[in-house]
ZAMARGU-4260 file (C-alpha; in steps of 0.2 Angstrom, whole numbers, plus 5000, padded with zeros to 4 digits):
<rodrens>
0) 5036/5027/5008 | 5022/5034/5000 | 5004/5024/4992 | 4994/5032/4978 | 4975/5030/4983
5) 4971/5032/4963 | 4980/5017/4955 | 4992/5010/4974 | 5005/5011/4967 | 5019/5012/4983
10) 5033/5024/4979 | 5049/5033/4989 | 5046/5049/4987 | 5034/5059/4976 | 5039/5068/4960
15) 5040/5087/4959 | 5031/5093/4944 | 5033/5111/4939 | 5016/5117/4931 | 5021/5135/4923
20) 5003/5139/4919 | 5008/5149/4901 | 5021/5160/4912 | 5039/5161/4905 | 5047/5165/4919
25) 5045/5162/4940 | 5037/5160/4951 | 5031/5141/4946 | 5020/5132/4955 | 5028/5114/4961
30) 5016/5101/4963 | 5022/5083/4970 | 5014/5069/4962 | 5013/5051/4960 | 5027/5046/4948
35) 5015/5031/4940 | 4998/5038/4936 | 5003/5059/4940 | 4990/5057/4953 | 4990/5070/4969
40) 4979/5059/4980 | 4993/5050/4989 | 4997/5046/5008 | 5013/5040/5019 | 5009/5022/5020
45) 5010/5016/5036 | 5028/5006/5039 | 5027/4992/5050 | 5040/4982/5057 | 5043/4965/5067
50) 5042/4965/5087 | 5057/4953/5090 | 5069/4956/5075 | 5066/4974/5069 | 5063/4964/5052
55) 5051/4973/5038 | 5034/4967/5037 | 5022/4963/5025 | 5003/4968/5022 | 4997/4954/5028
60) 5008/4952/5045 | 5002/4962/5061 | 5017/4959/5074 | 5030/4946/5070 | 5040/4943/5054
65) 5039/4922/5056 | 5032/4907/5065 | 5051/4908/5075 | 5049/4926/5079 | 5031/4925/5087
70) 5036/4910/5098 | 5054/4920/5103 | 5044/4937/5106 | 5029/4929/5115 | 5041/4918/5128
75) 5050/4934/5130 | 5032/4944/5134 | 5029/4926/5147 | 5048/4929/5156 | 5043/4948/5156
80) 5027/4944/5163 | 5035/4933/5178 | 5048/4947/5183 | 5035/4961/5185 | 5025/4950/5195
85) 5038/4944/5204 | 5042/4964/5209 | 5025/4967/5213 | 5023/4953/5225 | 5043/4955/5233
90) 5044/4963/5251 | 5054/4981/5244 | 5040/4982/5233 | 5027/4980/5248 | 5037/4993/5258
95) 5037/5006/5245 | 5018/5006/5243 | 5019/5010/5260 | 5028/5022/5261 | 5020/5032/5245
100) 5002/5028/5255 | 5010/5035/5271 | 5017/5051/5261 | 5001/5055/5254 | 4990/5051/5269
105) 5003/5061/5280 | 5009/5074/5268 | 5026/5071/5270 | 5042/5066/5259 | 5048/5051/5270
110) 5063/5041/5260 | 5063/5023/5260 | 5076/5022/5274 | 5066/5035/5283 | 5052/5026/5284
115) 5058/5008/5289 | 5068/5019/5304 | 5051/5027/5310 | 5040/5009/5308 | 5056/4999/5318
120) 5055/5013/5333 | 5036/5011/5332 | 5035/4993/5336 | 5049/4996/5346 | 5039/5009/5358
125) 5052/5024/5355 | 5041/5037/5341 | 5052/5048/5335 | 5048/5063/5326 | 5053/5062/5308
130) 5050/5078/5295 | 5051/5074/5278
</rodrens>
């Protein structure tokens, strides 16, 4: 979709117009106009559409198609909002910090596994040495 910035009009496609320029034959030149006013000043207007249903929207909506769509997308962004901290706060979560810390501090490539092994034979008092 196209807008005309001289008279806005909105149009699918812009119409090919062959100016000849007194030639009788080729090359012509092909200009693209607006189809309303013949106007070359137009842009790609800016399609935008509803964050819940995929719906088109109009000018004078930002994000959500309806009143239902805005409460069902912004309950969803709530639940969303719950899971990630949930995952941030969760024990695995914790760990892999940790480790990526630990990898960084130490460069070295520990896994996961590799580094919950070497932390249980810390506190157990039997250090082994782990390459990454």
């Amino acid at each position: 979709m196209y807008i005309c910035l001289e008279c806005n009009t909105v149009f699918e496609n812009p119409k090919p117009l062959t100016e000849t320029h007194g030639l009788t034959s080729p090359p012509y030149e092909v200009l693209y106009v607006c189809p309303a006013c013949k106007g070359t000043n137009y842009k790609p207007q800016e399609i935008k559409y509803c964050h819940c249903c995929g719906a088109r929207l109009n000018a004078s909506r930002k994000r959500y198609c309806s009143t239902a769509c805005e409460n069902k997308g912004e309950k969803l962004r709530r639940q969303e909002q719950k899971r990630y901290k949930f995952l941030r706060e969760s024990y695995i979560y914790k760990v892999v910090r940790e480790v990526e810390e630990y990898n960084r501090r130490n460069n070295t490539r520990l896994s996961y596994g590799q580094y919950v092994a070497l932390v249980m034979n810390v506190k157990k008092g039997k250090r082994k040495n782990v390459k990454g």
